[in-house]
C-alpha positions in Angstrom: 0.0 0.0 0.0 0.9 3.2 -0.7 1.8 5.9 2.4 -1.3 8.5 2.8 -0.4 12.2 2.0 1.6 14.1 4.9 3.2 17.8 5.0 6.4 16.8 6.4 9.6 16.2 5.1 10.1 12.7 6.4 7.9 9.5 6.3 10.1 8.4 9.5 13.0 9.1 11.5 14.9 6.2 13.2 16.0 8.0 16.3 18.8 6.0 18.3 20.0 4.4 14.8 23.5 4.2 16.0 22.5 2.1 19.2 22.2 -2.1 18.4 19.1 -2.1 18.3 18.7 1.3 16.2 21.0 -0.3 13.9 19.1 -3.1 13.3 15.6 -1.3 12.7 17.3 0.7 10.0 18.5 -1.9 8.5 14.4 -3.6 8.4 13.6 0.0 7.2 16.2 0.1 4.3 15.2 -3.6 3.3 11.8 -3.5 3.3 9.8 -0.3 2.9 9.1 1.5 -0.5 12.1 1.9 -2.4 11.1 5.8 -2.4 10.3 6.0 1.0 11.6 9.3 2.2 13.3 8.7 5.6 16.4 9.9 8.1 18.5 8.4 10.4 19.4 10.5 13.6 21.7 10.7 16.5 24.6 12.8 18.4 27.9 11.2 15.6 27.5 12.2 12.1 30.6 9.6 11.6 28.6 6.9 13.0 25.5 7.6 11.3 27.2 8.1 8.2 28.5 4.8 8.7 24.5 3.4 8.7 23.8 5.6 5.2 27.1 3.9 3.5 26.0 0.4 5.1 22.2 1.1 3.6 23.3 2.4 -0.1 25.8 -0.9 -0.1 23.1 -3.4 0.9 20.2 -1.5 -1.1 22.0 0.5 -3.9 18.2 0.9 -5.6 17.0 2.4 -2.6 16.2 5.9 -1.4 19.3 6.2 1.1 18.3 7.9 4.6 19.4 11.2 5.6 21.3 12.5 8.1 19.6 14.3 11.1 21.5 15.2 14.2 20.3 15.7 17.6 20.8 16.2 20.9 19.2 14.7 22.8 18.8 16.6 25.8 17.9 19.8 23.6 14.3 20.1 23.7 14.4 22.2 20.6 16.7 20.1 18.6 14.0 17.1 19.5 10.9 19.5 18.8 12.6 20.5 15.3 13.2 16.8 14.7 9.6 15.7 15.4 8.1 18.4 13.2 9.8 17.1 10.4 8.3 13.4 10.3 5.0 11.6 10.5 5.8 8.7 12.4 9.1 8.5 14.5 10.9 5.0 15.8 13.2 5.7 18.7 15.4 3.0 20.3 16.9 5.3 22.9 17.0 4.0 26.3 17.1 2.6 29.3 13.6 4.9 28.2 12.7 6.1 31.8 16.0 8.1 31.4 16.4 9.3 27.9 12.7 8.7 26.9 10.8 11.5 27.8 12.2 14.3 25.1 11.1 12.4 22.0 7.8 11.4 23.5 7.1 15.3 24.4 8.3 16.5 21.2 6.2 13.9 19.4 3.3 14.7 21.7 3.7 18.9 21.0 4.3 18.0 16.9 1.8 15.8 16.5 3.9 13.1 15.1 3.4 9.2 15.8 5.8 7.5 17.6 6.9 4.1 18.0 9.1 2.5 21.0 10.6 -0.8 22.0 10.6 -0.3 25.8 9.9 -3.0 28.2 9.9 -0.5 31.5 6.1 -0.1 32.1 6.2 1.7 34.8 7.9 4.7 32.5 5.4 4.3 30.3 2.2 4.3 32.6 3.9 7.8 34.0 4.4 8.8 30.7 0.6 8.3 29.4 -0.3 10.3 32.8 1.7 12.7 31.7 1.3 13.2 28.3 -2.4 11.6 27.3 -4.8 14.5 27.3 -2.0 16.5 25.2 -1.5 13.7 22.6 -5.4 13.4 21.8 -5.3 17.2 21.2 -2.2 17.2 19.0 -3.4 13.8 16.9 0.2 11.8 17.3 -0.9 8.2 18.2 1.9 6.7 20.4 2.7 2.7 20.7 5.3 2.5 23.3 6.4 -1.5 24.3 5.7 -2.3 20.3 9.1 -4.8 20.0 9.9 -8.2 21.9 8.3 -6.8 25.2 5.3 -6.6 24.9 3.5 -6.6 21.3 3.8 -10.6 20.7 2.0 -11.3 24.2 -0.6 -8.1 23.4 -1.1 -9.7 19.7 -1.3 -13.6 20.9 -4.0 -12.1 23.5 -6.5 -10.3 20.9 -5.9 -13.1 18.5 -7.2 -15.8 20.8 -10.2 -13.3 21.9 -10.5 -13.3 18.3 -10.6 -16.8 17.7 -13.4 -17.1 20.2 -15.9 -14.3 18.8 -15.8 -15.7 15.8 -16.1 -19.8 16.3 -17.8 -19.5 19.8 -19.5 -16.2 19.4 -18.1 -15.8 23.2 -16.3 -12.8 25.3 -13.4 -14.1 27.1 -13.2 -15.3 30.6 -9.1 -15.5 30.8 -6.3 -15.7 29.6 -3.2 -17.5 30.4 0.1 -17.5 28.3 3.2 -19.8 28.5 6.8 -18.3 27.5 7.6 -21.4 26.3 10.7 -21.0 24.7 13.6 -18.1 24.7 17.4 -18.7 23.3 18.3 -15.5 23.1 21.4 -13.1 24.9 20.6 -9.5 25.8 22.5 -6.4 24.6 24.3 -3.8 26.8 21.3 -1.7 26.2 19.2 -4.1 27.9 21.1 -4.5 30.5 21.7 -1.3 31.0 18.0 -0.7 31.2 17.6 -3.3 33.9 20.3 -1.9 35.8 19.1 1.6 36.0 15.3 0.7 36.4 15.5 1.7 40.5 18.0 4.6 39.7 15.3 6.7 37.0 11.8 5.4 38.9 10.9 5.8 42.3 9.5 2.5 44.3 5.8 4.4 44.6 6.0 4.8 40.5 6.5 1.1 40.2 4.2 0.1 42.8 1.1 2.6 41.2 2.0 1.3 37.9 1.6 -2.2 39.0 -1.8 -2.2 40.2 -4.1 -4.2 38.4 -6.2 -2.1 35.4 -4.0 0.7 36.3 -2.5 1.6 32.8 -6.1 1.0 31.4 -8.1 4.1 30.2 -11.3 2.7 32.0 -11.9 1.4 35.1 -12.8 -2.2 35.6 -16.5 -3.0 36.6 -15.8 -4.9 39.0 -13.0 -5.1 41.6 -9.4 -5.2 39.6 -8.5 -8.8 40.1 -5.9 -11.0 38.6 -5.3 -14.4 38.4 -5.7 -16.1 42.0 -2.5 -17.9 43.1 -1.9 -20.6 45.3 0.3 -20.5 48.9 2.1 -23.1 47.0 2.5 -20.9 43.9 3.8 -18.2 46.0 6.1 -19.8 47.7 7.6 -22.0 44.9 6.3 -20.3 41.6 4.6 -23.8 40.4 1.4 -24.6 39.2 0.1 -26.8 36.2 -2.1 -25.6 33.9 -4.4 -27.6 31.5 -3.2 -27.9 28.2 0.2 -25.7 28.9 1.9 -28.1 31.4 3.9 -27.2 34.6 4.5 -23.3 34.9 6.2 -20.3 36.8 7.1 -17.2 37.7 8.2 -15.2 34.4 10.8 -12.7 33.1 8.0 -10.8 31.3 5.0 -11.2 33.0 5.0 -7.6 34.8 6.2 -5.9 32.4 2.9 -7.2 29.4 0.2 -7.2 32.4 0.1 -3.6 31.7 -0.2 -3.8 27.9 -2.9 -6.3 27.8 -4.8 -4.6 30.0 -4.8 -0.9 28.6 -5.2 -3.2 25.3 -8.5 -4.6 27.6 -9.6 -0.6 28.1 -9.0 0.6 24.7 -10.8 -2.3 22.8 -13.9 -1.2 25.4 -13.9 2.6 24.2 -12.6 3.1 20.9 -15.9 3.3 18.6 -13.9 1.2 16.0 -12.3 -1.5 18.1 -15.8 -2.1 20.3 -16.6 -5.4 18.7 -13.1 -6.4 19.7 -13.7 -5.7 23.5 -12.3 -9.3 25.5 -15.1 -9.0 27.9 -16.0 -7.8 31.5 -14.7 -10.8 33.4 -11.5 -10.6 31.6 -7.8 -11.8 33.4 -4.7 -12.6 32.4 -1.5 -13.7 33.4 1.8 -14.6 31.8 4.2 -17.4 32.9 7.1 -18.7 31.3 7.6 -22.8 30.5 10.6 -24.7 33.0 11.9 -28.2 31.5 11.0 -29.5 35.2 9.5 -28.4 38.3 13.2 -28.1 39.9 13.8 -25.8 37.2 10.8 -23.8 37.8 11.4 -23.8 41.8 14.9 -22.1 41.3 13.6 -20.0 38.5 11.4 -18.2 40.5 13.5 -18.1 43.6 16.4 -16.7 41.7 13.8 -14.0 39.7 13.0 -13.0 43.5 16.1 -12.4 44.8 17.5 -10.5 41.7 14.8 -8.1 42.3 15.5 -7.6 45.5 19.4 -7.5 44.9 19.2 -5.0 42.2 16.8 -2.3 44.7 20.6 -2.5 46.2 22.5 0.6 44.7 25.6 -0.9 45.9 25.1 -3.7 44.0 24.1 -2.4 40.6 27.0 -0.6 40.9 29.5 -3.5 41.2 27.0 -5.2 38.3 27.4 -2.5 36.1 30.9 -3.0 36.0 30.6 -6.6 34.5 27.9 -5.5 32.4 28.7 -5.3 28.6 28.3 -1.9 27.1 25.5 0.0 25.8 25.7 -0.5 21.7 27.2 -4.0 22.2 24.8 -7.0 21.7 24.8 -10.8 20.0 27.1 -11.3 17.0 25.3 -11.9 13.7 26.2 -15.7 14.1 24.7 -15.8 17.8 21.3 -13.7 16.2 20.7 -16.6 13.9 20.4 -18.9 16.3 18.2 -17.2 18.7 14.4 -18.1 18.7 11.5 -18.1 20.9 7.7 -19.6 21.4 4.3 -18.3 23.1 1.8 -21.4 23.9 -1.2 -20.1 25.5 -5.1 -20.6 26.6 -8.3 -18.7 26.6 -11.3 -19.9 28.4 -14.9 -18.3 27.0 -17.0 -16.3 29.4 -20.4 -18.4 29.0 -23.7 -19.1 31.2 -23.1 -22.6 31.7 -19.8 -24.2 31.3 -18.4 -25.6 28.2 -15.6 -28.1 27.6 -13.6 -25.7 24.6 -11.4 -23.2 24.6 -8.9 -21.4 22.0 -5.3 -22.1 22.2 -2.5 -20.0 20.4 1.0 -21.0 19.5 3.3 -18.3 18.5 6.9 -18.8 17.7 9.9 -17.3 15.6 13.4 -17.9 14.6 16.3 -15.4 14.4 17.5 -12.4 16.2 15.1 -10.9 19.2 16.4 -7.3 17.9 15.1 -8.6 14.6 12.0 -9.3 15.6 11.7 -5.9 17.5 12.8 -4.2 14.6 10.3 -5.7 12.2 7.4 -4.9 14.7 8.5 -1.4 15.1 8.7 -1.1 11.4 5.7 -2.7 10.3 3.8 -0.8 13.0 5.2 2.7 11.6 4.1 1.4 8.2 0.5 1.0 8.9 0.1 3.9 10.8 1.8 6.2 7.5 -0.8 3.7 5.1 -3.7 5.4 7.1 -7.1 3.9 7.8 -6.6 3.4 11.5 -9.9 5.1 12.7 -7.5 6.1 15.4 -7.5 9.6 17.3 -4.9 10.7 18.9 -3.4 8.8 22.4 -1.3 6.4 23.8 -2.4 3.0 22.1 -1.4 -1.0 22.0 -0.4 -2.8 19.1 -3.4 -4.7 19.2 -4.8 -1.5 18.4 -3.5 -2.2 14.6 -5.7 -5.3 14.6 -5.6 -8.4 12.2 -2.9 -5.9 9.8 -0.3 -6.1 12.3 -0.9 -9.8 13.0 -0.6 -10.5 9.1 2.8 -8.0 8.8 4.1 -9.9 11.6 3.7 -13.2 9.9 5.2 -12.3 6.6 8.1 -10.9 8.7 8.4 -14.5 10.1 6.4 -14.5 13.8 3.8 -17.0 13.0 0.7 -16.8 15.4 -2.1 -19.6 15.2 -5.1 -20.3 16.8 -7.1 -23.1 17.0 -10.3 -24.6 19.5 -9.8 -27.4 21.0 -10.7 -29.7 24.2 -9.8 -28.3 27.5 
């Protein structure tokens, strides 16, 4: 499809391009949008970013080659000038509750969409606090946690709420996903980002931010609950669950609780998403998938105390000096051999019970900074074809319904659903 008619100069900026994962979106951006696509590459070193542009015109001679656009970031008028000049703007600079705020503001005041690939919710409940009312006024629509964490999880969600409107003509009770699989090794950016998570955010903004429903745009009819756990469960992070085997505690499940459920409030209010609403009664929860329970025990007991070891400022301090640095990440050898699976269960929210339920298996092969790439960059792509019935706000990439789930298929995450026996 072709892009709709803008007034700025740019169809997108990659901000952060000479970061690894910036790098990496470029390179999606350079291989697979319109060879006339009119886009820039931007950051503090013209030497390194010139480096991107000479990497770009070798792989993709026949391509329009990005420009150069450099910014400071801490110069809010350097950011605003930035903004104004594109429709839709990917950024990849973090950790995000540090150096996130200026391109969100100066997207917010332009009126340009914007694109993340965040996984620090807490930063990006305080930033729709903050910048919400201002972004419906201006028109930008925002998708913050659009890569690795959390869009797969947000998209395997709607899909199975999907697969039960349509063969069981049923809302949806719960939802429960398995990370079943993850080979993957983080960058120094991610690290990084884990590291300074207690340094940028204070314990009350992670503890608001965690409340159940609280990044939702409605509140919940009922009581906020989530799924009940066991003494057992809290104490050892086991449980079995039907159909997705022996589960625990997760390395993503706080940080996609959020998503789903603004993803929960937003399918509830937008006038062109209602049909797509999960329900009233609606739960979730995310675990991820141990090869035994010994695993799982250890898993969560190790998850537990890393949390409470890095609230130390002592000890991210000595951590951070292991830590690899910021722009460093998997070689390409390592990428190609990285891969990772979703299994998961919905239950239909019915009168009387009923002995079927919708079951999704997602899964892909290659880098995780691929895959974040390509859903940043297919995500920027349908918001510049237009047609989103979308004002302006902070959405979820559910919020690009069944398009984004067929972009992220051609791009190599496969997502199926099926009904089957509980």
């Amino acid at each position: 499809m072709q892009f709709k008619e803008h007034n700025r100069l740019y169809d997108l900026v990659v901000f952060g391009a000479t970061g690894y994962t910036g790098r990496v979106v470029a390179e999606y951006v350079a291989a697979n949008f319109p060879i006339n696509a009119k886009w820039a590459v931007a950051g503090r070193s013209a030497p390194k970013l010139q480096a991107i542009v000479d990497s770009c015109k070798t792989a993709h001679s026949d391509r329009n080659l990005p420009e150069i656009e450099i910014v400071n970031l801490d110069n809010s008028e350097e950011m605003r000038a930035l903004a104004s000049k594109t429709c839709v703007m990917i950024t990849t600079v973090g950790p995000y509750s540090q150096y996130g705020e200026q391109a969100v503001k100066a997207c917010v005041e332009a009126g340009t969409h914007y694109f993340d690939a965040t996984g620090e919710a807490a930063w990006v409940y305080k930033m729709i606090k903050k910048y919400e009312k201002a972004a419906k006024e201006s028109g930008a629509i925002l998708i913050p946690q659009m890569g690795l964490e959390s869009a797969p999880p947000d998209l395997c969600t709607w899909s199975l709420a999907n697969t039960l409107g349509k063969e069981m003509d049923a809302k949806t009770k719960d939802v429960v996903l398995s990370l079943h699989t993850l080979r993957a090794a983080p960058s120094g950016g991610t690290i990084s980002t884990v590291l300074s998570l207690f340094d940028n955010l204070t314990l009350s903004e992670l503890l608001e931010s965690g409340k159940p429903y609280a990044h939702s745009p409605v509140p919940h009819p009922a009581e906020p609950k989530r799924r009940e756990t066991s003494i057992w469960q809290k104490l050892f992070g086991i449980h079995n669950v039907p159909n997705l085997g022996t589960l625990t505690t997760g390395l993503t499940g706080t940080t996609d609780q959020g998503v789903i459920e603004r993803s929960w409030g937003l399918l509830s209010e937008i006038p062109s998403r209602k049909d797509q609403f999960y329900g009233p009664n609606f739960c979730w929860a995310e675990y991820s998938k141990p090869r035994n329970w010994l695993e799982g025990i250890l898993t969560h007991w190790l998850l537990t105390v890393a949390v409470l070891l890095l609230s130390i400022a002592p000890v991210r301090a000595i951590a951070r000096k292991f830590a690899p640095e910021p722009g460093t990440g998997p070689s390409r050898e390592d990428m190609d051999k990285e891969e990772v699976e979703w299994r998961g269960i919905a239950n239909p929210d019915t009168q009387s019970p009923v002995n079927k339920q919708a079951f999704v298996r997602a899964w892909y092969h290659g880098s995780m900074y691929q895959l974040t790439a390509m859903l940043c960059s297919e995500g920027a792509r349908i918001v510049l074809e237009g047609d989103l019935e979308l004002g302006g706000g902070f959405y979820t990439p559910c919020c690009l319904g069944q398009r984004i789930v067929d972009r992220a298929h051609e791009g190599g995450l496969k997502i199926e659903t099926r009904i089957q026996d509980k």
